[in-house]
C-alpha positions, 0 to 999 in steps of 0.5 A, spaced: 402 928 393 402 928 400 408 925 404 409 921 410 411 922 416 417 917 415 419 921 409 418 927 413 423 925 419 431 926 419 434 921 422 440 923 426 447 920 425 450 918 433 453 912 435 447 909 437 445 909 430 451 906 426 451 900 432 444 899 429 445 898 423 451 894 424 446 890 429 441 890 424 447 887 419 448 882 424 441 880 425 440 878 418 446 875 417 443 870 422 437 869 420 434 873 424 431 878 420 428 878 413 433 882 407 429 888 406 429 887 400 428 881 398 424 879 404 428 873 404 431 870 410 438 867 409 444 865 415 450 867 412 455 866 418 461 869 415 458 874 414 455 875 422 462 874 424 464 880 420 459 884 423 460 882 430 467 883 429 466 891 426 462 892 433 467 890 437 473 894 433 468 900 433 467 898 442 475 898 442 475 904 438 472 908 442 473 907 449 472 912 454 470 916 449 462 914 450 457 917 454 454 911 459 448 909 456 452 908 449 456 904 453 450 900 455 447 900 449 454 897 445 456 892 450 448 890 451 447 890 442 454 886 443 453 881 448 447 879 445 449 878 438 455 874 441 449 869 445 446 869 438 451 867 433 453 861 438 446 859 438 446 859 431 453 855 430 
């Protein structure tokens, strides 16, 4: 049995990471990306709120202590899902 070369790679824990994972959370919870598991997608705005709260509680949180493209990367995923949800009220 042969394995992937997806099975194969480690994915590293960083910030940019864990603001991805919220981000994709958010994104789903939108409408804008199928649940991964059920392929389905479904708008749950609470539930974007929330994720979009947790990015913001992780940008305060850890002010002054990310390198500058974490800033970048943050404030732009940030920024974008804020646009997003509104559109989407």
């Amino acid at each position: 049995m042969s394995t992937s070369p997806q099975q194969n790679q480690k994915i590293e824990a960083s910030l940019s990471t864990l603001v991805l994972s919220i981000a994709s959370s958010a994104a789903m919870a939108l409408g804008l990306a199928p649940h991964p598991t059920s392929g389905k997608v479904e708008k749950d705005l609470d539930m974007a709120r929330f994720n979009i709260d947790l990015l913001a509680v992780l940008e305060e949180k850890t002010k002054g202590n990310r390198t500058s493209d974490e800033e970048r990367f943050l404030t732009s995923v940030l920024q974008d899902l804020k646009m997003k949800f509104v559109q989407a009220k």
